[in-house]
N, C-alpha and C positions, 0 to 999 in steps of 0.2 A: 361572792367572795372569790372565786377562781378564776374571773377576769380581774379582779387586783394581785392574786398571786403571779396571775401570767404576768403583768405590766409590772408587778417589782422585779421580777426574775428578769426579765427584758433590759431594764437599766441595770442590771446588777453586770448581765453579761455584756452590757453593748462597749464596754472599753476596748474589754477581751478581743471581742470579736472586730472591731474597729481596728484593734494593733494588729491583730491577723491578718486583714486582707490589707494594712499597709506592708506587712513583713512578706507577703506573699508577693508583692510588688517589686519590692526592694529586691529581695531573692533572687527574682526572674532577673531584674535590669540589663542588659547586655554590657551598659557602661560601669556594670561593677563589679568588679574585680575577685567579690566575694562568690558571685553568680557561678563562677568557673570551678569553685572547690566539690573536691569527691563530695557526693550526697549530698552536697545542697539541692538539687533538685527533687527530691524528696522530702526536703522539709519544707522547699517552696509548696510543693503540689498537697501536705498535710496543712500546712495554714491556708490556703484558699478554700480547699475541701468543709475546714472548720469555717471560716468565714462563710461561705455560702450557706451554710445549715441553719447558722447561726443568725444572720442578717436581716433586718428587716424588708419584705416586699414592697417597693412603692407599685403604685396603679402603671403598669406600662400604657404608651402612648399607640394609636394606631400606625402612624409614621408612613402613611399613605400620602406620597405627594406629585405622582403621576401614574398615567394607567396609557395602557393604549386602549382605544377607543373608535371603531369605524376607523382600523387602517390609521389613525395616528396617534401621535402624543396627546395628552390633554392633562393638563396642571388639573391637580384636584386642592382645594381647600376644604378645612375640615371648621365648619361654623356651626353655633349651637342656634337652632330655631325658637325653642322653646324650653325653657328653664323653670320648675315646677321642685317644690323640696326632697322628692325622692327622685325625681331623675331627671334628666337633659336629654332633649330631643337632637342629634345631630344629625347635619346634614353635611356629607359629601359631595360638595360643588365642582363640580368640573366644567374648565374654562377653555379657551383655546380663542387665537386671533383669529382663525380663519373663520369667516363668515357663512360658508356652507356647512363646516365641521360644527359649527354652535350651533348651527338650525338640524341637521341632527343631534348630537346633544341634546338639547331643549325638545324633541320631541320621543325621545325615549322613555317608557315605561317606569313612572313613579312605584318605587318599590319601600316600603318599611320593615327594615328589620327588626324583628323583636326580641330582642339578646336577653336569656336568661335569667334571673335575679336566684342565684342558688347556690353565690358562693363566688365564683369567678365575675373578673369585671368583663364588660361589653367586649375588652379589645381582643378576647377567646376568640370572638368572631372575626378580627381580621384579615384570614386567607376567605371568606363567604363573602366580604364587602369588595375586596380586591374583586373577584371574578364579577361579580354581581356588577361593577363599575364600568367593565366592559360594554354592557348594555342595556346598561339600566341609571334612573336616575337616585340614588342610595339617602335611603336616614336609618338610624337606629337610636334605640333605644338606651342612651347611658345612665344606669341607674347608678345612686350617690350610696355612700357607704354610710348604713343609718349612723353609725357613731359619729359622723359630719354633722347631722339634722339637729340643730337644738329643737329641746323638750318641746318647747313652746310650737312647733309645728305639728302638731297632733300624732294623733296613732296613722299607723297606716297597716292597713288590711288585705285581705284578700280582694274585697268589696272597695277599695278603695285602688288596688291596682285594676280592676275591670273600668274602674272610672277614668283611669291616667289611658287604657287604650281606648275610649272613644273619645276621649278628648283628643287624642293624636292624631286618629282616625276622622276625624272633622276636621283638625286643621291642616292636615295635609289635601282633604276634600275625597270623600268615598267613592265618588266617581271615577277618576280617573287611577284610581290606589289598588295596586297589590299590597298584602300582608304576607310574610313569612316570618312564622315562629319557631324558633329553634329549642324542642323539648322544655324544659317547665312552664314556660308561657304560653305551650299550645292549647292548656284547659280554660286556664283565662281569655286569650283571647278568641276561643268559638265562643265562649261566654260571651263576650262584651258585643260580637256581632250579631246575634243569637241574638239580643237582646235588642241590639239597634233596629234587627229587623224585624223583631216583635212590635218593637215603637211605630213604626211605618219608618222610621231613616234610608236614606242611601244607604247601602254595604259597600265594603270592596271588590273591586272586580273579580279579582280571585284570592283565595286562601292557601296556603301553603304552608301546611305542618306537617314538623318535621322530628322525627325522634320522642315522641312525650306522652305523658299518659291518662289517654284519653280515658282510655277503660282501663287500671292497673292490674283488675284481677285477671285479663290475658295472657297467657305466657310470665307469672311473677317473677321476678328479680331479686338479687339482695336485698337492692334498695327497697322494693314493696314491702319485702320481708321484715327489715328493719321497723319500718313502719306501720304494720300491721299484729306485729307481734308484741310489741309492748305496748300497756296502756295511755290514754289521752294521757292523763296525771304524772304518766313516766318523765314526759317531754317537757311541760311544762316545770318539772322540779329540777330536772338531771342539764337541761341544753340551755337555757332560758337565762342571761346573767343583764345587770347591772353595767352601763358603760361608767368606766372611770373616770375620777372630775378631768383628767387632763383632757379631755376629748372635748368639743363642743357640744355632741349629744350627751352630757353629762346627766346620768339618771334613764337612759332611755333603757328598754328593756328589749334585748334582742338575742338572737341568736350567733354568738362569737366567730369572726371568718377562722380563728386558729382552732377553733373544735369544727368545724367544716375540715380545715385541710388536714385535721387528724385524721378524722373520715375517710377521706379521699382516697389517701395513703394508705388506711388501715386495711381499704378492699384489694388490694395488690402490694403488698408491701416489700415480695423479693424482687419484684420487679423494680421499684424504686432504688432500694439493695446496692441493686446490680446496675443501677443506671449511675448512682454515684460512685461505685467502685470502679466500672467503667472509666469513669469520666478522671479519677485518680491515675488510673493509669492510661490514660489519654496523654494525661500532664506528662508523665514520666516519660512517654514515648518521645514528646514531641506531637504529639498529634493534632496540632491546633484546629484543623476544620473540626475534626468531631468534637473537639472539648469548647468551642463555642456556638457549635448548634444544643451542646446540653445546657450551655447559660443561657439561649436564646430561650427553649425548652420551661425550664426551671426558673427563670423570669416571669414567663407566662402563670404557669401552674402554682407559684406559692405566693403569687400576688391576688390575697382573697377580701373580700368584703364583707362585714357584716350583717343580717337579715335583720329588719325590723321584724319584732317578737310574735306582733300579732299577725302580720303576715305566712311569719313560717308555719305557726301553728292551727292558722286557717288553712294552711294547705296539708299539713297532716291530716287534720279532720275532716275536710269536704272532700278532698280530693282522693286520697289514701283509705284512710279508715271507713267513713262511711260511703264512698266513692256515690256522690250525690247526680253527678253529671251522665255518667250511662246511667245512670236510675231513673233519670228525668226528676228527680227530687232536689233540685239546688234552686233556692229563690234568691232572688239580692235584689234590696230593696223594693219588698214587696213584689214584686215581677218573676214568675215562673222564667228560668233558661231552658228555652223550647229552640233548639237545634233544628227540629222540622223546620219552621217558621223560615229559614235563612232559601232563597229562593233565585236574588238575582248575581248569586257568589258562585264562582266555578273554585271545586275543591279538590285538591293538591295534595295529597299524605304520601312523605316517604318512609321508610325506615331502614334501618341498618340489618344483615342479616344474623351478625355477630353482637348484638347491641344488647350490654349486658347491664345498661341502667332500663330502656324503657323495653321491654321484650318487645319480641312481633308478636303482632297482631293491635297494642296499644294504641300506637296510632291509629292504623285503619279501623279500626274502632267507630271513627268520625262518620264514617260512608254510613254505616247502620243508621247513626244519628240525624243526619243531613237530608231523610228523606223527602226535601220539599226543591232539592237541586235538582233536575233534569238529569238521568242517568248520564246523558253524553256530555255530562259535566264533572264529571265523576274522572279522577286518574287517580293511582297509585304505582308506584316506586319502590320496590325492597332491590338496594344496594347490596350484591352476593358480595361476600368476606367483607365486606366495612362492621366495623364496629359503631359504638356512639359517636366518636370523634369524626370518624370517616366521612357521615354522609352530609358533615359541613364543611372539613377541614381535611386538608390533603388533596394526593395526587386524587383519591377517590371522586371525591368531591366536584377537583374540576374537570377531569376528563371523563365520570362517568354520570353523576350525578347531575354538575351544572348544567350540561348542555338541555337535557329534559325541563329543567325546571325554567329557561331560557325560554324555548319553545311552548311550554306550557304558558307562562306568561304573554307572550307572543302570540298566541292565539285567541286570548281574552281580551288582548290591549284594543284599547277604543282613544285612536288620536285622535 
């Protein structure tokens, strides 16, 4: 019921909010004459302020369409490989006419990234694709927003996204493959290689996770908090809704992107506050660099997706609650996740020092795990003052962060 109340309340404001940020437009005009009167620029900068709160997020684009690359330009295309009901495999192709430049290119280290399914869309990641593009060959993982997925495409799980990484993980070819997970997908996917190389599979060359929780009872969080302190039965009654007939998943049962980014919001919320007050009187100043880096910003961040149901709540319970994966007690499909078993993967954990969704230690968690790597296989990474964001995104990222994870790759690679 509280996904139909949101979606009637939605059309009830969307005129409102549609005349706003035409009137915020209007206001501004240079060619209008009204523009110039005392305090209109206050009432310009109060109708935008309401129009963006108010607005709906569409999926921003990655908008990646060159990199420099070995010293030159190189045109990227962004094309989807592989297209499955919960997500698209994208690859980032980068082209160039020069015939030496594309035999580099072409022999740069295949790399997947595995962009989070927790709320934000994939394109969270595109300051880690940008850098990664410099010298690597890039895909990742664009997951679809369940309310997209008609009914008739089944559930999808926990057990079901372990299936979607080795299927990716095969058809990109575990040979020649790095993986890097960026925080919630780092438990699934040592799961799904764990398990590949239980089967006797190839693995990938090296593993790289980042931010996530491997073992959440290390160093807890809100977030753990959140999840460990109320009951399985809490989540399932309280988060769990019905999508509405407008949607194409009409009837799917999932978890709401707009109760996500209450969430979000709810763990810092003067800081949000203060970011849209800020950004009002940005307006008023004149300050247009910093009042379109906070649309840039706030573009990004209230553009959220919604989780299929049985997903989120498989990860409550395996991951969170009963934290099955450092217990060594997690089966799927029959099959023990035996962590040891993984042998020809060189592994990679970083973490943030400041990271106040997966604490330290969460990650490095995996080393415990992975006792079948060769020690001198073994790195870790804590990013000092990065928070969560940090050790993907930002200046952190690329100048202190990327270059390790560069080199780390670069030392596993088998051209």
């Amino acid at each position: 019921m509280l996904y139909y109340l949101q979606e009637a309340n939605r059309t009830l404001l969307n005129p409102l909010v549609a005349w706003s940020g035409a009137a915020a437009q209007a206001f501004c005009a240079p060619d209008n004459w009204f523009s110039r009167m005392p305090g209109v620029d206050r009432v310009a900068a109060g109708y935008e302020l309401f129009y963006r709160l108010g607005k709906d997020y569409e999926k921003p684009v990655f908008g990646i369409t060159a990199v420099m690359a070995h010293s030159r330009e190189a045109a990227v295309i962004e094309e989807r490989t592989l297209s499955l009901p919960f997500c698209q495999l994208v690859h980032f192709k980068r082209c160039s006419d020069d015939p030496d430049a594309l035999k580099q290119l072409r022999d740069d280290p295949v790399v997947l990234v595995v962009a989070p399914l927790s709320g934000h869309h994939a394109t969270l990641l595109r300051d880690t694709v940008r850098a990664l593009l410099r010298d690597h060959d890039v895909y990742i993982t664009d997951w679809v927003d369940a309310r997209m997925v008609p009914l008739d495409q089944g559930a999808f799980g926990l057990d079901d996204y372990i299936g979607y990484m080795r299927r990716f993980i095969n058809h990109l070819g575990a040979r020649k493959l790095h993986v890097m997970s960026v925080c919630q997908p780092t438990v699934p996917v040592l799961a799904a290689v764990s398990l590949m190389a239980s089967a006797g599979e190839a693995t990938p060359l090296s593993l790289i996770l980042m931010g996530g929780p491997i073992d959440p009872s290390r160093c807890p969080t809100k977030v753990n908090d959140l999840a460990t302190t109320k009951p399985f039965s809490w989540f399932e009654t309280n988060v769990v809704f019905d999508v509405p007939s407008n949607y194409p998943g009409k009837g799917r049962r999932v978890y709401p992107g707009f109760m996500q980014h209450a969430g979000f919001v709810a763990m810092n919320p003067s800081r949000h506050f203060g970011a849209h007050w800020d950004f009002y009187q940005n307006l008023l100043r004149g300050d247009l660099d910093d009042a379109a880096a906070h649309r840039r910003f706030y573009d990004e961040y209230n553009a959220v997706l919604d989780l299929p149901a049985e997903f989120y709540l498989d990860t409550i319970r395996v991951v969170f609650q009963q934290q099955l994966l450092p217990r060594g007690q997690w089966v799927v499909d029959g099959e023990r996740v035996a962590p040891e078993a993984i042998k020809q993967t060189a592994l990679l954990t970083i973490e943030g020092e400041l990271d106040d969704i997966s604490g330290l230690g969460q990650t490095r968690a995996a080393h415990d795990l992975c006792t079948g790597i060769a020690k001198k296989n073994h790195a870790h990474l804590e990013a000092k003052g990065a928070g969560h964001y940090g050790i993907f995104s930002g200046r952190r990222w690329r100048d202190e962060v990327y270059p390790d994870v560069r080199d780390f790759i670069r030392r596993f690679h088998k051209s």
